[in-house]
Kinemage of the C-alpha trace (Angstrom):
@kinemage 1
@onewidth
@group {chain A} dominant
@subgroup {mainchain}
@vectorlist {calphas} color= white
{ca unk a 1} P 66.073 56.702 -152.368
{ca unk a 2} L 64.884 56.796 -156.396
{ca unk a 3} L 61.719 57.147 -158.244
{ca unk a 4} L 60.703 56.540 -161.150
{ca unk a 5} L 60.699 60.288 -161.895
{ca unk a 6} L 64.570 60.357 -160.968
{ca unk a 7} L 65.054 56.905 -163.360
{ca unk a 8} L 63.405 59.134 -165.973
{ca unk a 9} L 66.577 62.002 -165.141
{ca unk a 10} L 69.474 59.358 -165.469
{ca unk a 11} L 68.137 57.825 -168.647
{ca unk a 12} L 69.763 58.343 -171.607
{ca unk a 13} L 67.947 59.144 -174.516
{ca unk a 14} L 68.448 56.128 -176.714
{ca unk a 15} L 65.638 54.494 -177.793
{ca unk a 16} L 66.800 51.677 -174.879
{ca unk a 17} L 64.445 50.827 -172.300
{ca unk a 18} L 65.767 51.873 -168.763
{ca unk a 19} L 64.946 47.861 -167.515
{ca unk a 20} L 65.541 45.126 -169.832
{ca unk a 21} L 64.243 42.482 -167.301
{ca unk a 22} L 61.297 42.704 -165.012
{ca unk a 23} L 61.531 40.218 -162.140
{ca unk a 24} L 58.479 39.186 -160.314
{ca unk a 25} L 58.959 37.471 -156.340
{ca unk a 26} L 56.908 35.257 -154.706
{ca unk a 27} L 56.170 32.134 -153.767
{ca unk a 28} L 55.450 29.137 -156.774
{ca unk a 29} L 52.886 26.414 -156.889
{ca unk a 30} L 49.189 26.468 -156.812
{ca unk a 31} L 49.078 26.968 -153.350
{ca unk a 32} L 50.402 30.288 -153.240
{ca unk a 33} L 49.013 31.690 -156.627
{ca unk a 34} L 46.800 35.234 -155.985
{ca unk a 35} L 48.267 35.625 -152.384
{ca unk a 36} L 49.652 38.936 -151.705
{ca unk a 37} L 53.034 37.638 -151.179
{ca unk a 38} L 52.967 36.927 -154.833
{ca unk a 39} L 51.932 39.815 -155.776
{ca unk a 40} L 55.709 40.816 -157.755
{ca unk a 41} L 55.225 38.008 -160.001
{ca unk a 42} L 51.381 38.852 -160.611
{ca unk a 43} L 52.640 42.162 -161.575
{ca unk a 44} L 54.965 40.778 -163.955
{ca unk a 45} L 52.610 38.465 -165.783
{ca unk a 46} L 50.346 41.463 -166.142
{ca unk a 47} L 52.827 43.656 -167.653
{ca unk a 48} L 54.146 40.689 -169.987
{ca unk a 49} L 49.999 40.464 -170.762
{ca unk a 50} L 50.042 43.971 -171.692
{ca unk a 51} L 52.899 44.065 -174.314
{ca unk a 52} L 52.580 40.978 -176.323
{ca unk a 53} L 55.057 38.705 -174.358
{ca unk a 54} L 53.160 35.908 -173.701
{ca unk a 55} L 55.376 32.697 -174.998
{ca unk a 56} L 56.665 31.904 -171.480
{ca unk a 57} L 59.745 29.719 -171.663
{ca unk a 58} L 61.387 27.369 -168.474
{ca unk a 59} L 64.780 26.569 -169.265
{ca unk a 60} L 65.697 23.120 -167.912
{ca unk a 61} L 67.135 22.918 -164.738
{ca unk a 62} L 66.591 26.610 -164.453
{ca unk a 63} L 64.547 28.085 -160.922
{ca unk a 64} L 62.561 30.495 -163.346
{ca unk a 65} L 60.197 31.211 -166.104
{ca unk a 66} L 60.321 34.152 -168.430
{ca unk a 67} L 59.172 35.708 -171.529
{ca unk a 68} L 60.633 38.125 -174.094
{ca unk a 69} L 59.317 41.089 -175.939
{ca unk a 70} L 61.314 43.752 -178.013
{ca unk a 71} L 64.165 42.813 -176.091
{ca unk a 72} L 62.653 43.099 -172.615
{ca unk a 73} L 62.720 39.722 -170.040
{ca unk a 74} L 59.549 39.335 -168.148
{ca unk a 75} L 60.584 37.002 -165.498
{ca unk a 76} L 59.167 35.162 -162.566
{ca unk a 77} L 61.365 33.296 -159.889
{ca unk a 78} L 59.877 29.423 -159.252
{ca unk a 79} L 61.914 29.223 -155.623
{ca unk a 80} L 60.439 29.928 -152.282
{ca unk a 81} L 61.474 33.704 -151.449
{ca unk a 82} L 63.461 32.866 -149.439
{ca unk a 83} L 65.703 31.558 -152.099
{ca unk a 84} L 65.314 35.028 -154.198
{ca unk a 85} L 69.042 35.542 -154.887
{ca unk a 86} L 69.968 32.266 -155.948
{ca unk a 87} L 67.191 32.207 -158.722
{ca unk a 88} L 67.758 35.570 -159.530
{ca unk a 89} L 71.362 35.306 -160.520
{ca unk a 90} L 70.588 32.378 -162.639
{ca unk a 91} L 68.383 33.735 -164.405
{ca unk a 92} L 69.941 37.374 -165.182
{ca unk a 93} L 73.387 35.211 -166.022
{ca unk a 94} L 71.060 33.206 -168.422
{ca unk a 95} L 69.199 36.073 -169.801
{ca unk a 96} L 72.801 38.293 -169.846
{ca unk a 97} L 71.320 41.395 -168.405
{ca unk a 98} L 73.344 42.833 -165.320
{ca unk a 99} L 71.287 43.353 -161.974
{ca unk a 100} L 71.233 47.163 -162.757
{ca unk a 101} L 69.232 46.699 -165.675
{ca unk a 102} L 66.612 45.204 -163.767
{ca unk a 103} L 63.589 46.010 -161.878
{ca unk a 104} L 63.006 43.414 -159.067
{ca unk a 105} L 59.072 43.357 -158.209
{ca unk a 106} L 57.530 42.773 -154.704
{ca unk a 107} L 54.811 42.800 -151.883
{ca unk a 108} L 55.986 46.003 -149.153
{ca unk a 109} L 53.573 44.730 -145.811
{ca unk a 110} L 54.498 48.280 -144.669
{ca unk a 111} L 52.102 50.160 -147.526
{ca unk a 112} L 48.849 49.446 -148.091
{ca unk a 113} L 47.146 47.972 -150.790
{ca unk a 114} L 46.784 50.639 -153.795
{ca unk a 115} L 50.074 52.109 -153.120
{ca unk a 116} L 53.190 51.203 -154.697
{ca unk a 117} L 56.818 52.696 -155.178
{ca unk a 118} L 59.958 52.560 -157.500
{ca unk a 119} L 63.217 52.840 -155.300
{ca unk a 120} L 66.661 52.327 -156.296
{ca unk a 121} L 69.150 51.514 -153.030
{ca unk a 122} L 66.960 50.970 -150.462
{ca unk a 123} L 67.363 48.089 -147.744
{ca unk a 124} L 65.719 45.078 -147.314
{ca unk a 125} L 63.562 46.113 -144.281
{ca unk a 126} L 62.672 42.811 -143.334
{ca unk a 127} L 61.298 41.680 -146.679
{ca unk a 128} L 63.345 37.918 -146.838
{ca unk a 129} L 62.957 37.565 -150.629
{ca unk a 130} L 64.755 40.937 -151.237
{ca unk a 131} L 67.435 39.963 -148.509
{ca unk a 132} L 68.259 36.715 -149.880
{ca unk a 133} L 69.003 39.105 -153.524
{ca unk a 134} L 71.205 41.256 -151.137
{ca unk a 135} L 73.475 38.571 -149.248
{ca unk a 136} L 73.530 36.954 -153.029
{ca unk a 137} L 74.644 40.227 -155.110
{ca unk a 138} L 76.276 41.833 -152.099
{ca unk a 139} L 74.562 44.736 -153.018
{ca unk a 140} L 71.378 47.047 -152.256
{ca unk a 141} L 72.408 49.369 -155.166
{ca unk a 142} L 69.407 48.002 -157.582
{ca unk a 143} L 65.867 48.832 -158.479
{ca unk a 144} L 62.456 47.766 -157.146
{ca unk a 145} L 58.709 48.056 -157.621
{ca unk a 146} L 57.073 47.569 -154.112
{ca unk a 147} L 53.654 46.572 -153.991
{ca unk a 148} L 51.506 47.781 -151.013
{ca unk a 149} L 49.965 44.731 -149.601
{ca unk a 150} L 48.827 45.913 -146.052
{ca unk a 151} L 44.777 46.297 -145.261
{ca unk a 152} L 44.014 49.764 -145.449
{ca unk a 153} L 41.246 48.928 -142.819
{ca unk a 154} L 42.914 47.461 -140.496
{ca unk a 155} L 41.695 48.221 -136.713
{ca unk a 156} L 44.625 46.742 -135.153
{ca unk a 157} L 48.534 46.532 -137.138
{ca unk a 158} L 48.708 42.915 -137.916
{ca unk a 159} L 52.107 41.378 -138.437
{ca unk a 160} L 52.652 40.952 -141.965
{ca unk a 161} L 52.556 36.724 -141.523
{ca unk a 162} L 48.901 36.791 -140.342
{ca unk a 163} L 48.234 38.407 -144.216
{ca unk a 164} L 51.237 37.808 -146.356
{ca unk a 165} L 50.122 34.024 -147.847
{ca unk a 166} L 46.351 35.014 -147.655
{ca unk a 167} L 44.530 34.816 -151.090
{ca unk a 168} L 43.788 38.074 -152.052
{ca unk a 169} L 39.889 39.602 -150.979
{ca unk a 170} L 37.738 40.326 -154.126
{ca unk a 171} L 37.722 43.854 -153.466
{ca unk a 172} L 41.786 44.161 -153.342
{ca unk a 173} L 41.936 42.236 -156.398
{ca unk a 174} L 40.246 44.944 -158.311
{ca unk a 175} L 42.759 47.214 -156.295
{ca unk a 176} L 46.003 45.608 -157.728
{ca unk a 177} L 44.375 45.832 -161.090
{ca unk a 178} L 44.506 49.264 -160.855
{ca unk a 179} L 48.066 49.522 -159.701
{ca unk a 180} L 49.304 46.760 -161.893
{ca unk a 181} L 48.176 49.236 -165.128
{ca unk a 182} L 49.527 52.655 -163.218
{ca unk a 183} L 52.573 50.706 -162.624
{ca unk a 184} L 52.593 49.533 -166.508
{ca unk a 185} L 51.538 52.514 -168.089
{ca unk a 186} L 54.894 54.265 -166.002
{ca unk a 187} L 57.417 51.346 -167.134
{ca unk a 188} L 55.918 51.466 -171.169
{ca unk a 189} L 56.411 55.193 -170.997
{ca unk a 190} L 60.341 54.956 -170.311
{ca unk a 191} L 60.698 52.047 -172.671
């Protein structure tokens, strides 16, 4: 299991960011936007926001969006995640960055909301989106951001479908603000 504090020991000291593509999960169209199953790709619009790369690009035919800043992808999968792996390796073969240099983004129904975690290695634990990368790559051996989405109120455990593709409460919102600038502050301090 990695952190971002053991990313920080492996990096070299070139003036190379450790990810050169940020991948955001979840689920596209209108329907699904501010859920917390979407909250990977609302993490990676933020951190696009807050470095500049805001020119978002869809290449045709492509099952993604991204944008580019000082070298670094900011992409967002437009599949079902389900359908994660597919649309990943499309896009990293378009963008020519290699899984390793990537940090895949994603809701984690087993933390609450506030919490988040780097990990490098880890399995899937249920979470489809980061399955369907696995079966695709044949390998666990990459990085991810997971996003707490769980209530931290919650009287009784809920299973993660009675929440996952709810809009996100007011008060959380504010939550994942916080996170999504803890969470950007860490990833602009290795680049």
């Amino acid at each position: 299991m990695g952190s971002i504090k053991e990313t920080e020991k492996k990096a070299t000291r070139s003036a190379a960011p450790i990810w050169r593509a940020y991948i955001g999960l979840g689920n596209p169209g209108s329907e699904y936007e501010h859920t917390y199953h979407s909250a990977g790709r609302q993490l990676v619009v933020t951190l696009a926001q807050k470095t500049g790369a805001v020119d978002w690009k869809s290449p045709k035919g492509k099952p993604f969006s991204y944008a580019m800043n000082a070298g670094v992808a900011y992409c967002i999968l437009n599949n079902y995640m389900n359908a994660s792996g597919p649309a990943l390796h499309a896009a990293l073969t378009y963008l020519k960055i290699p899984l390793t240099a990537a940090l895949v983004c994603h809701d984690d129904s087993d933390m609450t909301v506030g919490k988040y975690k780097i990990v490098l290695g880890q399995r899937s634990a249920g979470h489809k989106g980061v399955q369907s990368i696995m079966d695709t790559f044949g390998t666990q051996d990459f990085w991810r951001c997971k996003i707490g989405i769980r209530p931290a109120t919650e009287a009784v455990r809920q299973k993660a479908e009675e929440f996952v593709l709810k809009k996100i409460k007011r008060e959380d919102a504010g939550v994942f603000e916080d996170v999504f600038i803890k969470i950007a502050a860490e990833a602009n301090r290795k680049e």
